[in-house]
C-alpha positions in Angstrom: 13.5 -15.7 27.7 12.0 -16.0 24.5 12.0 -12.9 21.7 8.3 -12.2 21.4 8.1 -9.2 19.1 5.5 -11.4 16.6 3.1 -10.7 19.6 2.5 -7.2 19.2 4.7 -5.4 17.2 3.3 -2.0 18.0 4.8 -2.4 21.7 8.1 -2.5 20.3 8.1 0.7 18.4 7.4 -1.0 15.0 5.0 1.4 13.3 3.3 0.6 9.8 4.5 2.2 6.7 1.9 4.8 5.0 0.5 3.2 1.6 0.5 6.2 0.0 2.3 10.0 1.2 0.2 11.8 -1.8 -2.5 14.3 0.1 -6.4 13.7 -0.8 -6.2 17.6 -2.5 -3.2 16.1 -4.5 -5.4 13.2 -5.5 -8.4 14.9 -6.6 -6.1 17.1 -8.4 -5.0 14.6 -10.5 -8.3 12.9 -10.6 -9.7 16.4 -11.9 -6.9 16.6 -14.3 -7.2 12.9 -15.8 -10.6 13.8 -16.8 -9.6 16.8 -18.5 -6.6 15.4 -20.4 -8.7 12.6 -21.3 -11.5 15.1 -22.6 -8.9 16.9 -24.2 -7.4 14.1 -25.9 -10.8 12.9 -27.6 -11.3 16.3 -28.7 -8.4 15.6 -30.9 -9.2 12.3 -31.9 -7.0 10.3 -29.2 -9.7 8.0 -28.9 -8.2 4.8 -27.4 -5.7 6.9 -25.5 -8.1 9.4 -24.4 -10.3 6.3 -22.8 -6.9 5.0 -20.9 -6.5 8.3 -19.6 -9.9 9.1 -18.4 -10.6 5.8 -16.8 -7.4 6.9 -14.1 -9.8 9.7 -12.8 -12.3 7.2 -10.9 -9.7 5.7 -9.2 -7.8 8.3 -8.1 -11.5 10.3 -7.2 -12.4 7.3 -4.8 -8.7 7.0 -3.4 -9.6 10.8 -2.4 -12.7 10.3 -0.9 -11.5 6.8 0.8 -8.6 9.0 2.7 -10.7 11.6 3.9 -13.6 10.0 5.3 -11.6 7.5 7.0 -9.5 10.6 8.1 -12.2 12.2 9.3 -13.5 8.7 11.1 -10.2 8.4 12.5 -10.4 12.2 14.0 -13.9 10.9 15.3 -12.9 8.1 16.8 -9.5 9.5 18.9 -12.1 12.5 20.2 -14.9 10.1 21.5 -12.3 6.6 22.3 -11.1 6.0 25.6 -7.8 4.1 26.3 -9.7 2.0 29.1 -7.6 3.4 32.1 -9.8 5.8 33.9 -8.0 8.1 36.7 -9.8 8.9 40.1 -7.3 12.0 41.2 
């Protein structure tokens, strides 16, 4: 018989590999802390490197908030989803 493990790779114990293992308090952490560093760094006349700095916060801000509303979706969804197969016992 043919190997058909491109059909549904989940059925064969292949699992996806998490994007990204950093926690969405470890995100807004360093969200938080780009801002400061950046503030701190135009303080002190670090103009061009303060503006590198500070413009890591937003993305790292809206990585955070991406993770934990779809966490909290994903939480959601497993407490109201059936799998389909209903048992009569």
């Amino acid at each position: 018989m043919e190997n058909l493990n491109f059909i549904d790779p989940l059925l064969h114990g292949v699992t996806p590999a998490s994007a990204s293992k950093l926690s969405v308090k470890n995100l807004v952490c360093a969200g938080i802390g780009a801002l400061v560093a950046g503030a701190v760094l135009k303080k002190t006349g670090h103009n061009k490197t303060a503006a590198v700095v500070g413009s890591l916060a937003l993305p790292l801000l809206t990585t955070a908030c991406y993770k934990q509303i779809s966490k909290s979706y994903k939480a959601k969804k497993e407490h109201t989803h059936s799998s389909g197969i209903e048992y009569n016992h």
